[in-house]
C-alpha positions in Angstrom: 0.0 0.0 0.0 1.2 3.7 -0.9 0.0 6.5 0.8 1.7 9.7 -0.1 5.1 10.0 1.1 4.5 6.9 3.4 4.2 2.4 2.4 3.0 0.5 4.5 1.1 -3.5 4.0 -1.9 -4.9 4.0 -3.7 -7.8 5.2 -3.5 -10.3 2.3 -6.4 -13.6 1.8 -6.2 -16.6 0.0 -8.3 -19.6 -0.2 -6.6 -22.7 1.2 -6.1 -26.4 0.0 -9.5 -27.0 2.4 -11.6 -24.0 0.4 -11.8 -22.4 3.3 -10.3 -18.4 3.6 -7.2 -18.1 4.9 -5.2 -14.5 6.4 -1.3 -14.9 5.7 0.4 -13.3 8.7 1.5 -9.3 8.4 5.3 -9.7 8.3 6.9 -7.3 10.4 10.3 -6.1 9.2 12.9 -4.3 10.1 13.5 -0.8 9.0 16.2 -2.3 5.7 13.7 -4.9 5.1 11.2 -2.5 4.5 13.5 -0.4 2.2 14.2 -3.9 0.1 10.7 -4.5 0.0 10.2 -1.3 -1.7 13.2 -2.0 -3.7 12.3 -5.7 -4.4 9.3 -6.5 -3.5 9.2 -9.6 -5.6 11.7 -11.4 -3.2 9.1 -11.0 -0.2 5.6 -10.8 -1.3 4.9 -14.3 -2.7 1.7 -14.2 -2.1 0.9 -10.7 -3.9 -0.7 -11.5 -7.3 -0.1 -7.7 -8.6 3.9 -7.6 -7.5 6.5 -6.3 -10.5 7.4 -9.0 -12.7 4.6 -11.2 -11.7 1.6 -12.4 -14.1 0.0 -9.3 -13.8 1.9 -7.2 -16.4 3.5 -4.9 -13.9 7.2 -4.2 -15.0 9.7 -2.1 -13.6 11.4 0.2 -16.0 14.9 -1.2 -16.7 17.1 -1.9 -19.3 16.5 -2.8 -22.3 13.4 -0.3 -22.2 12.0 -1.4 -25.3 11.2 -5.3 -23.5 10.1 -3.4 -20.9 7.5 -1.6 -22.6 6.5 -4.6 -24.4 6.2 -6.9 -21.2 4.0 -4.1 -19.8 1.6 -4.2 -22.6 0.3 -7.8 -20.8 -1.1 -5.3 -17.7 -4.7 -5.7 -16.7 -5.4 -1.7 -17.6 -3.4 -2.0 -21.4 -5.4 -5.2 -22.0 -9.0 -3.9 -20.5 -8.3 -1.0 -22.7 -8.1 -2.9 -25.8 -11.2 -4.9 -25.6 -13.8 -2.1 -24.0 -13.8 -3.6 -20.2 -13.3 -2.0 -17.7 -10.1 -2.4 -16.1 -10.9 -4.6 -13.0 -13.8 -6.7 -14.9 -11.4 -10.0 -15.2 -10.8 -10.4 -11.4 -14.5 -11.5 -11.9 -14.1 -14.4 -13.6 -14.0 -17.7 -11.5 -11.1 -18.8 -14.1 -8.6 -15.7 -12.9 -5.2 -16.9 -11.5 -5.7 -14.2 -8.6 -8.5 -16.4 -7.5 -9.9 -13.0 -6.4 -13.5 -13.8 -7.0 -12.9 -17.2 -4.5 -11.4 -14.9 -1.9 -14.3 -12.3 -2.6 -16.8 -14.6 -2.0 -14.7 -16.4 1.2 -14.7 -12.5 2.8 -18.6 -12.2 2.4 -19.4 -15.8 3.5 -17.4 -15.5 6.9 -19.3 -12.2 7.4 -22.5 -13.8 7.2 -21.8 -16.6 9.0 -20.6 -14.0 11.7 -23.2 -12.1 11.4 -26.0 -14.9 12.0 -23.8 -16.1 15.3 -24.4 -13.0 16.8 -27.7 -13.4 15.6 -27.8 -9.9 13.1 -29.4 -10.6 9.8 -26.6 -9.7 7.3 -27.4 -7.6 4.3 -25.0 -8.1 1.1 -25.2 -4.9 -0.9 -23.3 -4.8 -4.7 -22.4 -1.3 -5.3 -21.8 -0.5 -8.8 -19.3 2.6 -9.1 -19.9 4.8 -11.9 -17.9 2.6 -14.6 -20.0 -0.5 -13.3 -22.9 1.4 -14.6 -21.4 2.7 -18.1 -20.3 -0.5 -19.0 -24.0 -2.0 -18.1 -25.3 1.2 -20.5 -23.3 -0.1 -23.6 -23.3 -3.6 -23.4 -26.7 -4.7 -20.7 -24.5 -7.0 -18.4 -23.0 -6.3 -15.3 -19.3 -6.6 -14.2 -19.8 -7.8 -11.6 -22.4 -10.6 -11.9 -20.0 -13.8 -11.2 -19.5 -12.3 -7.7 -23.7 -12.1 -7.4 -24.3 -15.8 -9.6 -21.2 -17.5 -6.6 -23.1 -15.6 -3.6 -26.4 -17.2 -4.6 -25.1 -20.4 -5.0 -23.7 -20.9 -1.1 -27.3 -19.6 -0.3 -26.0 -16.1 -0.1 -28.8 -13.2 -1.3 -27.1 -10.4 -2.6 -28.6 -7.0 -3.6 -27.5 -5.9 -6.9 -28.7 -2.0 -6.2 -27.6 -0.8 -9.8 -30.7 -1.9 -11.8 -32.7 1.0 -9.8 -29.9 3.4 -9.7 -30.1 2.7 -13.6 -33.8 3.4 -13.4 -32.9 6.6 -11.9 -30.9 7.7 -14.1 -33.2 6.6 -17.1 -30.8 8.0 -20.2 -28.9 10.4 -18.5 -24.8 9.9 -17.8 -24.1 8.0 -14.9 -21.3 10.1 -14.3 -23.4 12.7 -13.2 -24.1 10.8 -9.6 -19.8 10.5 -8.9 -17.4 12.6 -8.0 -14.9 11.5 -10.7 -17.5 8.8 -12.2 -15.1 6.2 -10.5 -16.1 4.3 -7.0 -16.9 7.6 -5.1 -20.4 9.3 -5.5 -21.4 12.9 -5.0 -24.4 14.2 -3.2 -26.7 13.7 -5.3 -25.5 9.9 -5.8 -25.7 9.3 -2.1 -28.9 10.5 -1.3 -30.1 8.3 -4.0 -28.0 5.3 -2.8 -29.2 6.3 0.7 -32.8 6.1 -0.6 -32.1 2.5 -2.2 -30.6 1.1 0.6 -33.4 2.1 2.9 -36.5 0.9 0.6 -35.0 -2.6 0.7 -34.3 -2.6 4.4 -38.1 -1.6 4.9 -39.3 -4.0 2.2 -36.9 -6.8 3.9 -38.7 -5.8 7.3 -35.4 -5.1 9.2 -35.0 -3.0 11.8 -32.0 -1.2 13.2 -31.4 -3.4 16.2 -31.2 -6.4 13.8 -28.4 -5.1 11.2 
């Protein structure tokens, strides 16, 4: 993770051998293994699917530049970009090598499960950010339906709340509900999120006290 002037990690998941979700241990460096993380990060972070040099596409700019260049034409963004997607759409497909639908999917199910110990009825809202809802405009699918098709299958009921943003929206630019028309909306796009959310708590007869 990058943060201005400041790096720092975070919590990684996989799914195990078992199926079940799994939290690899925060390493804890010292202050030089920090700076050869930075530095090399592909000698520590085996587990990281996006390091430099990995499958990803990510390259560090060395000599000869030209391979460079070339290697970094196999990154998810370049190759979204040539064929229309938007530039996170194949982490949602169950075949991805980042397995990070499976580890989507493991996140959400230990929630529930959580959530119906402590006996809290667990409400799984899909979100779609401002490209989410472009993409569904020109082509009438959504990016994210694996992620809602795997949730239903464990018994999981997800709300998929951009068919009535959509509705709201009737013709008009998506854009015009986000700040940047990426993941974060404006006010106008959270009053009407607000108002989405609320209709299907009401309709799902939940109160406060059970969330």
């Amino acid at each position: 993770m990058y943060h201005e002037d400041n790096y720092g990690l975070k919590p990684r998941f996989l799914i195990n051998a078992r199926g079940d979700l799994e939290l690899i241990p925060m390493p804890t460096p010292s202050e030089s293994q920090f700076i050869d993380i930075i530095n090399n990060p592909e000698h520590h972070l085996q587990y990281d699917y996006f390091v430099p040099g990995g499958p990803l596409g990510t390259q560090k700019l060395s000599f000869p530049y030209t391979w460079s260049v070339l290697k970094a034409l196999r990154h998810f963004h370049v190759k979204a970009e040539f064929l229309g997607k938007p530039w996170y759409s194949e982490f949602y497909s169950p075949e991805h090598p980042s397995n990070a639908l499976g580890v989507t999917v493991g996140i959400i199910k230990e929630f529930h499960t959580d959530a119906v110990a402590r006996g809290k009825q667990p409400v799984v809202l899909i979100i779609p950010t401002g490209i989410d809802l472009k993409y569904y405009q020109r082509k009438g699918v959504w990016v994210y339906q694996t992620l809602d098709d795997e949730l239903n299958k464990i018994g999981i009921r997800s709300v998929n709340i951009g068919p009535e943003i959509m509705a709201y929206l009737g013709s008009r630019d998506p854009c015009l509900l986000f700040r940047n028309c990426s993941s974060h909306y404006n006010v106008e796009g959270y009053q009407v999120l607000a108002n989405l959310v609320f209709n299907h708590l009401k309709g799902l007869g939940i109160n406060r006290k059970e969330l």
